[in-house]
C-alpha positions as CSV (number, residue, x, y, z in Angstrom):
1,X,35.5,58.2,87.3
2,X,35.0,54.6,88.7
3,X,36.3,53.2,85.4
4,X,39.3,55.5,85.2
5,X,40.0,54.4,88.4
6,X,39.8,50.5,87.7
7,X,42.0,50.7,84.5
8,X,44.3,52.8,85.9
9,X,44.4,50.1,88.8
10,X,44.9,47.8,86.2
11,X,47.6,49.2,84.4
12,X,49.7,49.9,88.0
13,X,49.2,45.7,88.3
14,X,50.3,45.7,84.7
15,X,53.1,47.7,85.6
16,X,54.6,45.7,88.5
17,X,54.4,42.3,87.1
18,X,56.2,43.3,84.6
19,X,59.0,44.9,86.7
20,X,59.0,41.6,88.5
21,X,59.4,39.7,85.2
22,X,62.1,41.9,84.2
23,X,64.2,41.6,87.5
24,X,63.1,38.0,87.8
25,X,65.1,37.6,84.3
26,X,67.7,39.6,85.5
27,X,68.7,37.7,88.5
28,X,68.8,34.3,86.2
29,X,70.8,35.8,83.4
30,X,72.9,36.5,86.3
31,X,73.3,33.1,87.4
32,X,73.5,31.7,84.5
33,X,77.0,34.1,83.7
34,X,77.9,33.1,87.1
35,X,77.6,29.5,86.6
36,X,79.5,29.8,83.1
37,X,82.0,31.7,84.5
38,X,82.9,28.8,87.1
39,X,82.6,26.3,84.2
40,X,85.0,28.0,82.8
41,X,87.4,28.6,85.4
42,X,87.4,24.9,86.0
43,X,88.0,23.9,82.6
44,X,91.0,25.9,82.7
45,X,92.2,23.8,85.2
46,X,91.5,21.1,83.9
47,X,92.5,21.0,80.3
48,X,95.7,22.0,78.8
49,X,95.6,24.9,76.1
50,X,95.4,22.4,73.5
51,X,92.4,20.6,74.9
52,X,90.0,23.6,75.7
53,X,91.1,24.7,72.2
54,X,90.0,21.7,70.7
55,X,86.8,22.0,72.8
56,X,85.8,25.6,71.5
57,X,86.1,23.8,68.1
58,X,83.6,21.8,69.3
59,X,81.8,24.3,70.8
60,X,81.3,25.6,67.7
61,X,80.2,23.1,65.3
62,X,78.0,21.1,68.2
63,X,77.4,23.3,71.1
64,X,74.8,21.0,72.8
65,X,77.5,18.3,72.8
66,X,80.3,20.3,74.1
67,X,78.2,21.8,76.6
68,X,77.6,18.0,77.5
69,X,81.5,17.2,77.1
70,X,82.2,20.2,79.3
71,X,80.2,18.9,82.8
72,X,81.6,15.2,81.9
73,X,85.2,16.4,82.1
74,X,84.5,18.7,85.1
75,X,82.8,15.5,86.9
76,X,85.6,13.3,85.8
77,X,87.8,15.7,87.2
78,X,86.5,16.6,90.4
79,X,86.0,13.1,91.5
80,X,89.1,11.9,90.7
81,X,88.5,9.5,87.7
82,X,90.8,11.4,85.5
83,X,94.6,12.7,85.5
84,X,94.5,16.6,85.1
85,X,95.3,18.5,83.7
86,X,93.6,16.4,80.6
87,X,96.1,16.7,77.4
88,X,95.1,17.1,73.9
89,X,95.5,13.2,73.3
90,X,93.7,12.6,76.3
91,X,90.6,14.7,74.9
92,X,91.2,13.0,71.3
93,X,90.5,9.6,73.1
94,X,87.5,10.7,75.0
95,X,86.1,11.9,71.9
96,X,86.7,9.0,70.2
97,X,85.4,6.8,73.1
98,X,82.4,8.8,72.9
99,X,82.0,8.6,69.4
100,X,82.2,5.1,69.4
101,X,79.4,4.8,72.1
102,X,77.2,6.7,69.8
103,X,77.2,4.1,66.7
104,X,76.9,1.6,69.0
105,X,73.7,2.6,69.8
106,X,71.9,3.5,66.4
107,X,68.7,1.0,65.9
108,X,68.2,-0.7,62.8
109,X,64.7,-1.7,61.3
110,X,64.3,-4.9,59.0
């Protein structure tokens, strides 16, 4: 009787970390849709139909560097170091600028 008691002690622990881990994950998903959906809304405001098209494209093919690209452009933005909203030429350069600054930095070995 002790033993049935103890493991089914056990599995009620069981039981309620788990419902912790699952609303635990819950409440981040949530942020993390919340957060996108500012991203979002501020890219939109920031970047002409031509330029947040060319940054799905990105998105796309590099995620990791759009998602990169995306908070630069929303910094830029926000603290005034950039005209909005940011054209398609204006994103071509930025790409290009950033490009650049990337084969500047590869290392050779002799």
């Amino acid at each position: 009787m002790a033993e049935d008691e103890d493991l089914e002690d056990i599995k009620k622990r069981r039981l309620q970390q788990l419902q912790q881990q699952i609303a635990e994950a819950r409440r981040q998903d949530e942020a993390r849709r919340e957060l996108e959906s500012q991203k979002q809304a501020a890219l939109r405001q920031i970047l002409t139909d031509e330029a947040r098209s060319r940054l799905m494209n990105i998105k796309m093919v590099k995620p990791e560097f759009a998602e990169q690209l995306e908070l630069q452009l929303i910094q830029l933005a926000q603290s005034g170091k950039i005209a909005v909203p940011i054209t398609d030429e204006q994103m071509k350069d930025i790409l290009v600028k950033l490009q650049s600054k990337k084969r500047e930095s590869k290392i050779s070995f002799r």
